[in-house]
Chimera marker file (.cmm) of the C-alpha trace (Angstrom):
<marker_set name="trace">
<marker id="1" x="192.056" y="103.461" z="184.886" r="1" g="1" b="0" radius="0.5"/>
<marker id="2" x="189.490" y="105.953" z="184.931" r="1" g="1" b="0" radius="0.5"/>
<marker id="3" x="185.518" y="104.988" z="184.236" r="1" g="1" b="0" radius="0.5"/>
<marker id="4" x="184.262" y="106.975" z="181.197" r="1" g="1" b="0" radius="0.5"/>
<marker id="5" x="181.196" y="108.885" z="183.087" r="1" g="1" b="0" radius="0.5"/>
<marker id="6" x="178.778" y="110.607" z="180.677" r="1" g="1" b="0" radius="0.5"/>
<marker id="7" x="176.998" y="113.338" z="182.164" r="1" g="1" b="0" radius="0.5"/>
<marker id="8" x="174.775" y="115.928" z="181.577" r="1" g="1" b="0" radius="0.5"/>
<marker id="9" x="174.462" y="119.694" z="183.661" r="1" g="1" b="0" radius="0.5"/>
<marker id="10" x="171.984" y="122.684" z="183.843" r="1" g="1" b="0" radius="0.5"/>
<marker id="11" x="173.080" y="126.245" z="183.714" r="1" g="1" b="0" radius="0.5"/>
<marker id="12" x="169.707" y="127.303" z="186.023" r="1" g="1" b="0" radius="0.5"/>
<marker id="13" x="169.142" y="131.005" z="185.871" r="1" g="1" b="0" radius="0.5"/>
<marker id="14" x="166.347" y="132.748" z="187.420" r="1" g="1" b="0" radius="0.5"/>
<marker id="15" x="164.866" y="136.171" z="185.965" r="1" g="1" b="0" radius="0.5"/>
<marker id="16" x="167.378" y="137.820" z="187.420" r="1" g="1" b="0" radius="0.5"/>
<marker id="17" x="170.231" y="136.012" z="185.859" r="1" g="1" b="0" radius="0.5"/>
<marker id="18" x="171.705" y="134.422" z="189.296" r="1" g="1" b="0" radius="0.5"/>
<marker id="19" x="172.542" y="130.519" z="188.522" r="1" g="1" b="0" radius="0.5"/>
<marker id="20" x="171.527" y="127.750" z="191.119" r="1" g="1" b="0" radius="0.5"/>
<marker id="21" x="174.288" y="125.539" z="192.685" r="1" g="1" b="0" radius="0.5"/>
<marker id="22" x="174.263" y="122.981" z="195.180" r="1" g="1" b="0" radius="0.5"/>
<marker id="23" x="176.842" y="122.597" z="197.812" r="1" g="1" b="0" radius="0.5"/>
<marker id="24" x="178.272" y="119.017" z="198.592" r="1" g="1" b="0" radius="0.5"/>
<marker id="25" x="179.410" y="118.021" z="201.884" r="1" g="1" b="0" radius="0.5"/>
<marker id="26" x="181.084" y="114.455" z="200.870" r="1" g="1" b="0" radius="0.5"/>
<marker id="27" x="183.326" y="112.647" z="203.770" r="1" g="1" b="0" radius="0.5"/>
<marker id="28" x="186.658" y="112.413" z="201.757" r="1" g="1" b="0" radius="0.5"/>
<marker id="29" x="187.301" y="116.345" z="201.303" r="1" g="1" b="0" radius="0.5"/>
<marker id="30" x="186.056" y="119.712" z="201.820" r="1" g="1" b="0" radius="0.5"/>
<marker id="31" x="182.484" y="121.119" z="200.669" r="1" g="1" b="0" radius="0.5"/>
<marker id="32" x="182.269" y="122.205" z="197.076" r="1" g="1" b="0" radius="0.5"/>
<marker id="33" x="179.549" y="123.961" z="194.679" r="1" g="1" b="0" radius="0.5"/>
<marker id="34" x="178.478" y="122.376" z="191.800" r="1" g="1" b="0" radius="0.5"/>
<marker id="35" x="175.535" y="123.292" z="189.166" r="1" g="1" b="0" radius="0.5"/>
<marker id="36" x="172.461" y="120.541" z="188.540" r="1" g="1" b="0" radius="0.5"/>
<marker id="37" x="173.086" y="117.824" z="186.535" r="1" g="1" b="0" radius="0.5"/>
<marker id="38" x="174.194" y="114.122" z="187.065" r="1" g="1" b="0" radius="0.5"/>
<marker id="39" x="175.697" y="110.884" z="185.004" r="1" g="1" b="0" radius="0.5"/>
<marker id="40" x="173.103" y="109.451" z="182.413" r="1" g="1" b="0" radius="0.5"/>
<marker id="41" x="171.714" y="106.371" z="182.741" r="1" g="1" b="0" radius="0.5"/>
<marker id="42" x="171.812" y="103.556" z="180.397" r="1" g="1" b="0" radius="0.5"/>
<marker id="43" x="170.864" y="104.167" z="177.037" r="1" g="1" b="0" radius="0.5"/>
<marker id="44" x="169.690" y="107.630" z="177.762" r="1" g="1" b="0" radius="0.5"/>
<marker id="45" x="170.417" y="110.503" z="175.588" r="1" g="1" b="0" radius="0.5"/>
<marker id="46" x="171.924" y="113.876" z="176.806" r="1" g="1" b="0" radius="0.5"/>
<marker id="47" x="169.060" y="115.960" z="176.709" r="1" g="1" b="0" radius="0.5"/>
<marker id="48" x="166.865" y="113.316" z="177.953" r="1" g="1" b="0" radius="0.5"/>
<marker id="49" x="169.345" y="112.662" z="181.056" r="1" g="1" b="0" radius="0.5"/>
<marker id="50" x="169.434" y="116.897" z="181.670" r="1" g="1" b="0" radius="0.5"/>
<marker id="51" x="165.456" y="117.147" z="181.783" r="1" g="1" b="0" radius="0.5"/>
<marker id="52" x="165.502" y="113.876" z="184.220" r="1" g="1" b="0" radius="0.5"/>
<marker id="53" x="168.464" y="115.751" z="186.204" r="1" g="1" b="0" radius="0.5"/>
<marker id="54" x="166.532" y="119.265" z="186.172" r="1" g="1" b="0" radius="0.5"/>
<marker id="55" x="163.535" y="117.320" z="187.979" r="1" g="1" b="0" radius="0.5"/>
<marker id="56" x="165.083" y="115.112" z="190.192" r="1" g="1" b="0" radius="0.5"/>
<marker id="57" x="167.028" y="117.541" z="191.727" r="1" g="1" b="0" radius="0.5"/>
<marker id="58" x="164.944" y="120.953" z="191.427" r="1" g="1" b="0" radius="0.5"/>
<marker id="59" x="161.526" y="119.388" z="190.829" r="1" g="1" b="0" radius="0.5"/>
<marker id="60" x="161.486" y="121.153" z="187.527" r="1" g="1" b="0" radius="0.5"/>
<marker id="61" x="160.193" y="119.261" z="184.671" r="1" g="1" b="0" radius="0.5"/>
<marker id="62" x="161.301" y="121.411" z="181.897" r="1" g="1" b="0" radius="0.5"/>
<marker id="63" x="163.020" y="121.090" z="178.295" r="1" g="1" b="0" radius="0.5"/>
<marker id="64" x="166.526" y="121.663" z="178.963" r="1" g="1" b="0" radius="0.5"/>
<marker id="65" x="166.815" y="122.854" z="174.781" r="1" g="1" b="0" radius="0.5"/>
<marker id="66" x="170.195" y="122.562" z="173.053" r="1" g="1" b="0" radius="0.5"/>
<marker id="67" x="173.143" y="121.553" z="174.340" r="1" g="1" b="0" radius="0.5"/>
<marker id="68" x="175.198" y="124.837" z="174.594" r="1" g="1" b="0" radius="0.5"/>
<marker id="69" x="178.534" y="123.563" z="176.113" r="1" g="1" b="0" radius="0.5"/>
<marker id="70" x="181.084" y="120.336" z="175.811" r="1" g="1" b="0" radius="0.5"/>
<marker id="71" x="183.975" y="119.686" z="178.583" r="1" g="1" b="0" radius="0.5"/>
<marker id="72" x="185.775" y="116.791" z="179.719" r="1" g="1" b="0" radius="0.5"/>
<marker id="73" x="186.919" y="116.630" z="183.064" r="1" g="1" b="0" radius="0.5"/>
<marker id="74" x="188.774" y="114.007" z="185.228" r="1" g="1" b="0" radius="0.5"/>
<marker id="75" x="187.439" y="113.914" z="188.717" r="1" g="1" b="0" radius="0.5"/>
<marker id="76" x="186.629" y="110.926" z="191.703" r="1" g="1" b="0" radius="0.5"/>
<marker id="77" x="183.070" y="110.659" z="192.520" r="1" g="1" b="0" radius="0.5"/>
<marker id="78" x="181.268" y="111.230" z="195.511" r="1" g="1" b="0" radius="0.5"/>
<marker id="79" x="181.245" y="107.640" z="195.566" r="1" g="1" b="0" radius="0.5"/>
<marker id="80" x="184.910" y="107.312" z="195.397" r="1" g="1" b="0" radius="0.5"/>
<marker id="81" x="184.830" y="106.223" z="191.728" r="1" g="1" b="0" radius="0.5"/>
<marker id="82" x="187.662" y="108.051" z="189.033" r="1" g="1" b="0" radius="0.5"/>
<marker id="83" x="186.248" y="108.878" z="186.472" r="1" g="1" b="0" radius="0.5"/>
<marker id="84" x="187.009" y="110.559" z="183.097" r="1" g="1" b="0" radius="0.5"/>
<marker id="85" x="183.883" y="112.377" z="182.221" r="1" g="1" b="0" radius="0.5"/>
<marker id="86" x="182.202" y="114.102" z="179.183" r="1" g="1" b="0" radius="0.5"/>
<marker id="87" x="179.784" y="116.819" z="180.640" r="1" g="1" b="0" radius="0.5"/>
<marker id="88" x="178.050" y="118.720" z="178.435" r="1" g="1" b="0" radius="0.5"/>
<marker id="89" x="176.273" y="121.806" z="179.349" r="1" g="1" b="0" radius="0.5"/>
<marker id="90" x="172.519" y="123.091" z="179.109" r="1" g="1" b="0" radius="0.5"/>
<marker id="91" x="170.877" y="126.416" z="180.275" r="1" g="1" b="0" radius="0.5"/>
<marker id="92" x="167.161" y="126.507" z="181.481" r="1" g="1" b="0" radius="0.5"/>
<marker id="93" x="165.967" y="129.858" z="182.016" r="1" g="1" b="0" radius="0.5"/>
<marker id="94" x="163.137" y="130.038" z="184.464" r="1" g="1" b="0" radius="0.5"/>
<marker id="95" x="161.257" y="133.264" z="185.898" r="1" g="1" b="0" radius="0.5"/>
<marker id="96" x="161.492" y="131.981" z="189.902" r="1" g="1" b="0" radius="0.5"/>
<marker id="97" x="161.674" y="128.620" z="191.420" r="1" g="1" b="0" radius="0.5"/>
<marker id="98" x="161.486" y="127.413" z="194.950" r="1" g="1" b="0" radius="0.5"/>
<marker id="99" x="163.935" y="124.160" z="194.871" r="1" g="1" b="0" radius="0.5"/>
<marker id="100" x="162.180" y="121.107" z="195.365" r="1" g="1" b="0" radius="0.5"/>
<marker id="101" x="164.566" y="118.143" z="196.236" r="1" g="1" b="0" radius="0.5"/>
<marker id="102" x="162.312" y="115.613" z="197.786" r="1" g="1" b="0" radius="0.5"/>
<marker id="103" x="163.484" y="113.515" z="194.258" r="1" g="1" b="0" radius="0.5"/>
<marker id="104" x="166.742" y="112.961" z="195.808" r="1" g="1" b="0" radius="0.5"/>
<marker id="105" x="168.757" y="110.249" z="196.228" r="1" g="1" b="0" radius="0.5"/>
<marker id="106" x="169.259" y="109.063" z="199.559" r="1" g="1" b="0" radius="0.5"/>
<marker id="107" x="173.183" y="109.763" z="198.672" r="1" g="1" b="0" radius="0.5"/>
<marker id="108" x="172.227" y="113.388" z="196.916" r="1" g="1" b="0" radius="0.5"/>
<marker id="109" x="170.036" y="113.856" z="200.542" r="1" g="1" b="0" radius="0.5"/>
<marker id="110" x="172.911" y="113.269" z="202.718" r="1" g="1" b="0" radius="0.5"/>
<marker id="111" x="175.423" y="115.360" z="200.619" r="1" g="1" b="0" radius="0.5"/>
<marker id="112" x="173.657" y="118.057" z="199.017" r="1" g="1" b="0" radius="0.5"/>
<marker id="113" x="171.435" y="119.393" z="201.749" r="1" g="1" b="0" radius="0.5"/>
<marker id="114" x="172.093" y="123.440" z="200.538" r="1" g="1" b="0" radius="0.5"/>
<marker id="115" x="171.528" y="125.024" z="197.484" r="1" g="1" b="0" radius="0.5"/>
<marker id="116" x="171.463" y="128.705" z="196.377" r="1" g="1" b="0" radius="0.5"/>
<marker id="117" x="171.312" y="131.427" z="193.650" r="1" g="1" b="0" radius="0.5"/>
<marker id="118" x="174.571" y="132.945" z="193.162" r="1" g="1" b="0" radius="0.5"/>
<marker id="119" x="175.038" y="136.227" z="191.111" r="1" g="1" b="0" radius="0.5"/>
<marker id="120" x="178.442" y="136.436" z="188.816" r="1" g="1" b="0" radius="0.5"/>
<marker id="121" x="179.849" y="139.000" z="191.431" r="1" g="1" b="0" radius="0.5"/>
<marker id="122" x="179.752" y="135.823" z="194.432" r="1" g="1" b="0" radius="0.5"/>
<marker id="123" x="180.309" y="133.152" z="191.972" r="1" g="1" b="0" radius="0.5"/>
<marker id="124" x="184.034" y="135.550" z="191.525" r="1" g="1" b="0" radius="0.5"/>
<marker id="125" x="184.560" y="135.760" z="195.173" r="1" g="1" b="0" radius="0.5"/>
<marker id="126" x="182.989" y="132.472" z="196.631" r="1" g="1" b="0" radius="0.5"/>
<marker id="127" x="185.564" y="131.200" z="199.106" r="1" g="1" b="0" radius="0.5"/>
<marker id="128" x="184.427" y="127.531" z="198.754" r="1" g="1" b="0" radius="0.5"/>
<marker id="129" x="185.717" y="125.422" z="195.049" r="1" g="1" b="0" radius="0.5"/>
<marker id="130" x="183.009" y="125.804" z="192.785" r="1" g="1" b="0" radius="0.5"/>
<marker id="131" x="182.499" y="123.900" z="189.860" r="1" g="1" b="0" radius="0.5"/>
<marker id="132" x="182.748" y="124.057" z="186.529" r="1" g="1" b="0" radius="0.5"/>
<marker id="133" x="185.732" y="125.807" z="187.103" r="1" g="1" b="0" radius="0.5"/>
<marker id="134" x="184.802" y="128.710" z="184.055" r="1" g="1" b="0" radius="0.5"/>
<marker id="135" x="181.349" y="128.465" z="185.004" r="1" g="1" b="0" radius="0.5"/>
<marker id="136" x="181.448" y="132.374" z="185.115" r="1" g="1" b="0" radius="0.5"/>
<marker id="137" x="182.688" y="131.755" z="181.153" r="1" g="1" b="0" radius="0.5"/>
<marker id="138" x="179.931" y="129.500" z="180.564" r="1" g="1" b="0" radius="0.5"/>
<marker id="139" x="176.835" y="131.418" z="181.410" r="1" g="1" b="0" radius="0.5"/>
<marker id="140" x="178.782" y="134.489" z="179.123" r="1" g="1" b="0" radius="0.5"/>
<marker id="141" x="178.435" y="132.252" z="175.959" r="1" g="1" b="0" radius="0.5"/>
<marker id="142" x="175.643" y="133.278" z="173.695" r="1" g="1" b="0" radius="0.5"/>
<link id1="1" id2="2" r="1" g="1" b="0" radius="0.2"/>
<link id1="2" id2="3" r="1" g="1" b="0" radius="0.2"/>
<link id1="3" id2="4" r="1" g="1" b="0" radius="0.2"/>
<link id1="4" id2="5" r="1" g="1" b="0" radius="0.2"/>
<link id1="5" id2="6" r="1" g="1" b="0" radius="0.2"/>
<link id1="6" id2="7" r="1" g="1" b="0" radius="0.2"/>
<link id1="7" id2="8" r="1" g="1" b="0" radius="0.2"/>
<link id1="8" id2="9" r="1" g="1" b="0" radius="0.2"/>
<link id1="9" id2="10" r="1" g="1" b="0" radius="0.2"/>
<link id1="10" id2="11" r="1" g="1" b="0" radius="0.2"/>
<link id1="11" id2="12" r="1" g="1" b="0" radius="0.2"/>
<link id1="12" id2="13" r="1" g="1" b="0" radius="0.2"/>
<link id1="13" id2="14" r="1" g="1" b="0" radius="0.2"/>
<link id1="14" id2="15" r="1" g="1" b="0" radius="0.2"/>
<link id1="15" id2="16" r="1" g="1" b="0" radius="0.2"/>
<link id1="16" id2="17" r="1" g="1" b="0" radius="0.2"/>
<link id1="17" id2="18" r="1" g="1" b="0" radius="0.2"/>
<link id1="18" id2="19" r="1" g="1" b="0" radius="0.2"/>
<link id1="19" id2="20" r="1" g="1" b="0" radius="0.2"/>
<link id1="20" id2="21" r="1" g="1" b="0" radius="0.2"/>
<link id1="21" id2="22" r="1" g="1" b="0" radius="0.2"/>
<link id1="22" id2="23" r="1" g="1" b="0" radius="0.2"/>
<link id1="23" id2="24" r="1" g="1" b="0" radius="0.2"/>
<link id1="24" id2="25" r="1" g="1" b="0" radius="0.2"/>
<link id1="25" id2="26" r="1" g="1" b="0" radius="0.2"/>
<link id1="26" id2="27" r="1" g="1" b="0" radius="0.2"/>
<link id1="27" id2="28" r="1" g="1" b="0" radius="0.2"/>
<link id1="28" id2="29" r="1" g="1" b="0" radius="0.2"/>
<link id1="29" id2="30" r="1" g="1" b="0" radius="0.2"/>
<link id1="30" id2="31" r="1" g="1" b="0" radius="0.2"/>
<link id1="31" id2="32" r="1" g="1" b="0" radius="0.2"/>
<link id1="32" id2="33" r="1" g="1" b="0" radius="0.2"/>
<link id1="33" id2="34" r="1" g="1" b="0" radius="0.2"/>
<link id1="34" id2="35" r="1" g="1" b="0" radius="0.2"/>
<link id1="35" id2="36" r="1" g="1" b="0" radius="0.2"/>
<link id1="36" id2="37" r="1" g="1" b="0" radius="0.2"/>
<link id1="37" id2="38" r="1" g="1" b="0" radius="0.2"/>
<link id1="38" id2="39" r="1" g="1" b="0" radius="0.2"/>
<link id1="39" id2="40" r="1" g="1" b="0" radius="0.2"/>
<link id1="40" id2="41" r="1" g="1" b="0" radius="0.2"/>
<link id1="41" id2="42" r="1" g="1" b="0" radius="0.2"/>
<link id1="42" id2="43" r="1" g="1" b="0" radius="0.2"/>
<link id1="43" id2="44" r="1" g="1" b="0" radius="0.2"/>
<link id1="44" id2="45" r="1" g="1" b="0" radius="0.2"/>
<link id1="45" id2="46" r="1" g="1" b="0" radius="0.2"/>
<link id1="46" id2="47" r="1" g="1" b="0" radius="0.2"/>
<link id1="47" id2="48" r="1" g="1" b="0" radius="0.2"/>
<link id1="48" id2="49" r="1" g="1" b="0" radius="0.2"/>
<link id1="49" id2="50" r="1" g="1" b="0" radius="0.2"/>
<link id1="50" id2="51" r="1" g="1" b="0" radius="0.2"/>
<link id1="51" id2="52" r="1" g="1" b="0" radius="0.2"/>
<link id1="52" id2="53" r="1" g="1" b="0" radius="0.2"/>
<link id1="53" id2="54" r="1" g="1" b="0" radius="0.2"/>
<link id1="54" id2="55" r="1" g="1" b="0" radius="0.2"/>
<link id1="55" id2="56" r="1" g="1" b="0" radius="0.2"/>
<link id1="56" id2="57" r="1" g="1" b="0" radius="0.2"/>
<link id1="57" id2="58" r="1" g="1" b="0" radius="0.2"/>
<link id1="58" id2="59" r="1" g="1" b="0" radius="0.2"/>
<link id1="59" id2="60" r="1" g="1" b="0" radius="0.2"/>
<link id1="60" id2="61" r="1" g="1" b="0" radius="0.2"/>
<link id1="61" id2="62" r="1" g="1" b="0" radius="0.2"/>
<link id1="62" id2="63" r="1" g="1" b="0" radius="0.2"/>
<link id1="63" id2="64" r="1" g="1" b="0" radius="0.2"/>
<link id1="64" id2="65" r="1" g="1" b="0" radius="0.2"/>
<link id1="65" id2="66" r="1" g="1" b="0" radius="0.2"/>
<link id1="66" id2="67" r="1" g="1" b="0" radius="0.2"/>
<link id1="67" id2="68" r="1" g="1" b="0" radius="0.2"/>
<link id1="68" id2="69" r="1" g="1" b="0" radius="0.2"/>
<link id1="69" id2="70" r="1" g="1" b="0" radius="0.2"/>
<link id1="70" id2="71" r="1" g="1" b="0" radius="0.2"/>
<link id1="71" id2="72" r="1" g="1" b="0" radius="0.2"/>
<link id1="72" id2="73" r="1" g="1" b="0" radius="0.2"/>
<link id1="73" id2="74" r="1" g="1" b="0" radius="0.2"/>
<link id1="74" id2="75" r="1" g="1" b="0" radius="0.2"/>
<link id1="75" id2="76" r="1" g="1" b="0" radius="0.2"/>
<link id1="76" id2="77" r="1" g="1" b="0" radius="0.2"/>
<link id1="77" id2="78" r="1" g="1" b="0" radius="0.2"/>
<link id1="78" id2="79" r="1" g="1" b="0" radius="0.2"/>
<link id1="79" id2="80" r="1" g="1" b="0" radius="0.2"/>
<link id1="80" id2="81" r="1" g="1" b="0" radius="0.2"/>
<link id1="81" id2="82" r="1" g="1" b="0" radius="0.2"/>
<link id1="82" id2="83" r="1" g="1" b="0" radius="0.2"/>
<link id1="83" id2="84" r="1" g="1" b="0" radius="0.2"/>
<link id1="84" id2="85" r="1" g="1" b="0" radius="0.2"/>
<link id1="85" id2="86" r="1" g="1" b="0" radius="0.2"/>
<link id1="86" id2="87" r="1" g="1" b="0" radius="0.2"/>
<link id1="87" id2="88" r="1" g="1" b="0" radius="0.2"/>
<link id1="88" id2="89" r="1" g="1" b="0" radius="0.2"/>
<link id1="89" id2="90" r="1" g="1" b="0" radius="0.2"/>
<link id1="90" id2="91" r="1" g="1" b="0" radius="0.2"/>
<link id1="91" id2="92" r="1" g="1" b="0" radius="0.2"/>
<link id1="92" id2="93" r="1" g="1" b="0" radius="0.2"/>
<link id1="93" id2="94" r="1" g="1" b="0" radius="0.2"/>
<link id1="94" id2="95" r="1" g="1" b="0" radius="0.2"/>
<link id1="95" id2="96" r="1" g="1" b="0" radius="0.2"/>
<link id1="96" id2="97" r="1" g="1" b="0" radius="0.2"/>
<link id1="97" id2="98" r="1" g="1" b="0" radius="0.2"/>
<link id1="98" id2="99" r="1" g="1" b="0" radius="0.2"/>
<link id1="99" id2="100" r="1" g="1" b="0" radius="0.2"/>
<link id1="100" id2="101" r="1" g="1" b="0" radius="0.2"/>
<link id1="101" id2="102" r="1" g="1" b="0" radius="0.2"/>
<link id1="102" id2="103" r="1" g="1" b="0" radius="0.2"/>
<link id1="103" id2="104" r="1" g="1" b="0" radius="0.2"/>
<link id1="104" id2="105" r="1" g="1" b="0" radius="0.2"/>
<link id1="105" id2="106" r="1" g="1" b="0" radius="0.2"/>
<link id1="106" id2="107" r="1" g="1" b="0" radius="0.2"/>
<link id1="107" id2="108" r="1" g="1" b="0" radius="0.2"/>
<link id1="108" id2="109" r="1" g="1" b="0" radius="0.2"/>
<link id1="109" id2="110" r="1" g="1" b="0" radius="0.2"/>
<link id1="110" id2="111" r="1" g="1" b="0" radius="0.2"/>
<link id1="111" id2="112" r="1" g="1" b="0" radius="0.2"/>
<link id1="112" id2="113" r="1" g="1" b="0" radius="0.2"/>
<link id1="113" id2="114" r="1" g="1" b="0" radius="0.2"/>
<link id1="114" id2="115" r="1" g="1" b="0" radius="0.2"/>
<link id1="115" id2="116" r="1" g="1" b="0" radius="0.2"/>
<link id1="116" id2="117" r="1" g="1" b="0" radius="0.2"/>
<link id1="117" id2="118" r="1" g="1" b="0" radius="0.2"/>
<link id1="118" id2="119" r="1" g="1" b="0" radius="0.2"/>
<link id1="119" id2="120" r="1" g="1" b="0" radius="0.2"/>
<link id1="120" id2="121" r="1" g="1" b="0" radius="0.2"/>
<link id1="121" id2="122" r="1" g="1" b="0" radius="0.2"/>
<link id1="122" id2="123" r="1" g="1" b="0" radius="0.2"/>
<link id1="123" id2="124" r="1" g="1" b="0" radius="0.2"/>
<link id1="124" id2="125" r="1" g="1" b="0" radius="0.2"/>
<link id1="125" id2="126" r="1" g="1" b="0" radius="0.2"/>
<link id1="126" id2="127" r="1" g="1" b="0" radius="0.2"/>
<link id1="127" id2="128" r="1" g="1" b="0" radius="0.2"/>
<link id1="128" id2="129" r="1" g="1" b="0" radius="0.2"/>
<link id1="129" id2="130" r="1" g="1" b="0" radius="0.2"/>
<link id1="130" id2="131" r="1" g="1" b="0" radius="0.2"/>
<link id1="131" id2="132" r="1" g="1" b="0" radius="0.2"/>
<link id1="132" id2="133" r="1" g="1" b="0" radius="0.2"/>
<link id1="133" id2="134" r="1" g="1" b="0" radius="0.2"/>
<link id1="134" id2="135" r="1" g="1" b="0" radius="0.2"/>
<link id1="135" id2="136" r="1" g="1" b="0" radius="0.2"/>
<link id1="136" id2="137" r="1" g="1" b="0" radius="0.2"/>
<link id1="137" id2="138" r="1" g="1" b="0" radius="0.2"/>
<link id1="138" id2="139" r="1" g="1" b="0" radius="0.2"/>
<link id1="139" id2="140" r="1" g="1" b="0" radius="0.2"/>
<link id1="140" id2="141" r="1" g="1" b="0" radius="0.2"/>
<link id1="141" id2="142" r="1" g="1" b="0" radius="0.2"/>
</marker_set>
C-alpha cells in the first residue's frame, strides 16, 4: 500500500524564463531532475509548505501565489518509501537568483548537490529523466 504524500512544487523562472531544477543522485537508481518543492509537514497548508520549500531549498523567502497546477503521481521516495502523492504546482517568478542551499537537509545535501536553469529547448533534449514529466506543458499554462 502506498503512503498518501502531500506535496507542494515551484515552477522557478528567472527573467529570462529558464526554470531551476535540481538533480538527485539517490543510491537505488540513476540521477534524475526534479523542480523545488517537497512533502508538507503536519498541518501545513499548500501554499504555506511551497514558500517553506522555496526557502529551504533556494534561500528564497517569497510568496509562492496561487496554486496553478494539480497532479497525482505514484512514485518511491528517496527514502525508499511508495508513495501515492498529490503535488500541486506553483510558479515564482524572480528577476535572478544565486541558489542558496545551506537550508538543506542533511539527506537533500547528500543527494541534491547540482542545480541549474534549464531553457525549454534543454528541458526537450535533456538526456537525464526529468520530472514532472509535462513540465515543458506546465510552465505553457497561463
Amino acid at each position: 500500500m502506498r503512503k498518501p504524500r502531500p506535496a507542494a512544487r515551484i515552477l522557478l523562472l528567472d527573467a529570462e524564463e529558464r526554470v531551476l531544477m535540481f538533480r538527485f543522485t539517490p543510491d537505488d537508481r540513476p540521477p534524475f531532475w526534479c523542480t523545488p518543492g517537497g512533502a508538507l509537514d503536519p498541518g501545513e497548508s499548500y501554499e504555506v509548505a511551497a514558500r517553506r520549500e522555496l526557502l529551504e531549498e533556494t534561500g528564497l523567502d517569497l510568496d509562492p501565489g496561487p496554486q496553478i497546477a494539480r497532479r497525482h503521481v505514484e512514485f518511491v521516495t528517496i527514502e525508499g518509501v511508495p508513495v501515492s502523492a498529490d503535488e500541486r504546482y506553483f510558479r515564482v517568478r524572480i528577476e535572478g537568483c544565486e541558489v542558496d542551499t545551506s537550508r538543506h537537509t542533511p539527506l537533500e545535501q547528500r543527494v541534491m548537490q547540482e542545480w541549474r536553469w534549464f531553457t525549454r529547448t534543454e528541458l526537450a533534449s535533456h538526456d537525464e529523466p526529468l520530472f514532472p514529466e509535462d513540465l515543458i506543458a506546465l510552465l505553457d499554462r497561463t
